[in-house]
C-alpha positions in Angstrom: 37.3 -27.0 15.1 38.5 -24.6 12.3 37.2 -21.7 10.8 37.3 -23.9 7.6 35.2 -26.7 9.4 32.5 -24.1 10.6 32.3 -23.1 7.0 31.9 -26.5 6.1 29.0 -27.2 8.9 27.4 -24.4 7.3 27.4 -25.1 4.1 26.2 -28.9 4.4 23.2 -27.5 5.9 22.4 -24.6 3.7 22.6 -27.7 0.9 20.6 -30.1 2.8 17.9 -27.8 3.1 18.4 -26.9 -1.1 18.0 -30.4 -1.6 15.2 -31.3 0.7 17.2 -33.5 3.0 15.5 -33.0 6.0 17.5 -35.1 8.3 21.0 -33.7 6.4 19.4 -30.2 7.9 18.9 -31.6 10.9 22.2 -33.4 11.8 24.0 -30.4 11.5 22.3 -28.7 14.6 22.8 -29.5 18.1 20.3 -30.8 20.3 19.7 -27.8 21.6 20.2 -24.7 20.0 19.1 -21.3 19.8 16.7 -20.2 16.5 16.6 -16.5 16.2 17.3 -16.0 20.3 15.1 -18.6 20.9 15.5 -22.4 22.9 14.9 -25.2 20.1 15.0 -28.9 20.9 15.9 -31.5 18.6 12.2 -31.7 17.9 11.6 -28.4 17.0 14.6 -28.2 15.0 13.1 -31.4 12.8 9.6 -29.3 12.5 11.6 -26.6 11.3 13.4 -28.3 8.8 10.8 -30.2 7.8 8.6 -26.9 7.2 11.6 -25.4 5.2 12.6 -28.4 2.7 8.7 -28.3 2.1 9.5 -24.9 0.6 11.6 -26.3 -1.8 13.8 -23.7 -2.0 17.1 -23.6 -3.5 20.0 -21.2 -1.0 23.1 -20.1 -2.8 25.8 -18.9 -0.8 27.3 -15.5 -2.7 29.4 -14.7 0.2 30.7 -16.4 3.6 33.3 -15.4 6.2 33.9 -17.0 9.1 35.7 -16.2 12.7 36.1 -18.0 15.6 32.8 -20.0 15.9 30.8 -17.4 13.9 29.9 -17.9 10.4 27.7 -15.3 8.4 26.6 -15.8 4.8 24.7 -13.6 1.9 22.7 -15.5 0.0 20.4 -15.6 -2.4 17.4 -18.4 -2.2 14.9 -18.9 -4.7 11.9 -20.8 -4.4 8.1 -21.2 -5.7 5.9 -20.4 -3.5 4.1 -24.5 -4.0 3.0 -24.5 -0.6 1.7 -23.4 2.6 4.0 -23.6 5.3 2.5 -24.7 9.0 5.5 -22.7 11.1 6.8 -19.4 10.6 9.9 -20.3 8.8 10.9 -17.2 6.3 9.1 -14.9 9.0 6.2 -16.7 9.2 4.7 -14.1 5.8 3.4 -17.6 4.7 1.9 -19.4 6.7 -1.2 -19.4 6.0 -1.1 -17.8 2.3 -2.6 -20.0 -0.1 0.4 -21.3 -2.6 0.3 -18.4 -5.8 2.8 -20.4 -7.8 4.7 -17.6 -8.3 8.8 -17.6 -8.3 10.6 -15.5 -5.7 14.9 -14.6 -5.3 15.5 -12.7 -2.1 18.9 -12.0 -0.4 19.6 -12.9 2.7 21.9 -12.7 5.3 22.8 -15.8 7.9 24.6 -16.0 11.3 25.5 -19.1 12.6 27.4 -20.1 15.4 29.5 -23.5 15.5 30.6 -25.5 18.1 32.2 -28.8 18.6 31.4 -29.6 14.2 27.3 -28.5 15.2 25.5 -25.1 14.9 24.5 -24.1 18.1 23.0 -20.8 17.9 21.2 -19.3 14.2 19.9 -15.3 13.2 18.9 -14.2 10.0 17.6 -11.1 8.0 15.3 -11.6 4.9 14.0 -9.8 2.5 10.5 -10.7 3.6 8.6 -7.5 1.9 10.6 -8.2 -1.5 9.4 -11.9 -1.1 5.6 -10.7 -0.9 5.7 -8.4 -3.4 7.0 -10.7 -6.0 4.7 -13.1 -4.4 2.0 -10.4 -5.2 0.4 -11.0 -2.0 -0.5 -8.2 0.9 1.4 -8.6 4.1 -1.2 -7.1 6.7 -0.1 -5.1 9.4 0.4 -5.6 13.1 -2.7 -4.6 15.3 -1.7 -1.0 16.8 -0.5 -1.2 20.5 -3.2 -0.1 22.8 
């Protein structure tokens, strides 16, 4: 595949999940994958997706270069935060957060990694602390290490 059908792969999926197309989302993954270094199944990649469309949030890709089978992205997603999400999709700050109706844009920056017209591995960075604080919520911290 080319660098322009990577591209391609990743933006279909960044615009499945705008639009709440769960299975559009899903399609674009492999079976299995790897989420932030970790194994996902086809199952946990459709809990995932579903947990994000619930978000409702909208990604906009401001930049995207691509080699080989790696594709990273800026973007910029906004949302409202309408609901509370069951899996730790956008690190997991809100799950469990009852929904404050507030609006939120934070930048953030995807890698993905394409093989065979399917992504196959997935990192990210957030802006998770910018997210809460427009959010106007307190993100509590870890327990200290004994």
């Amino acid at each position: 595949m080319s660098v322009e059908d990577n591209i391609a792969v990743v933006r279909g999926h960044l615009d499945s999940l705008s639009s709440g197309d769960v299975e559009g989302a899903v399609a674009c993954w492999a079976p299995v994958a790897q989420n932030h270094g970790h194994p996902v199944n086809g199952d946990a990649i459709h809990r995932v997706m579903e947990s994000l469309c619930a978000l409702r949030e909208r990604h906009t890709i401001e930049e995207i270069v691509a080699t080989g089978d790696a594709v990273v992205c800026r973007t910029t997603c906004q949302g409202v935060h309408a609901a509370a999400p069951e899996l730790p999709g956008n690190g997991g700050i809100l799950v469990g957060v009852p929904p404050t109706r507030r609006e939120y844009i934070v930048q953030r920056i995807h890698i993905f990694h394409v093989k065979d017209g399917l992504i196959v591995a997935h990192f990210a960075n957030r802006d998770d602390l910018g997210m809460a604080r427009q959010l106007a919520f307190r993100i509590e911290p870890p327990e200290p290490l004994p």
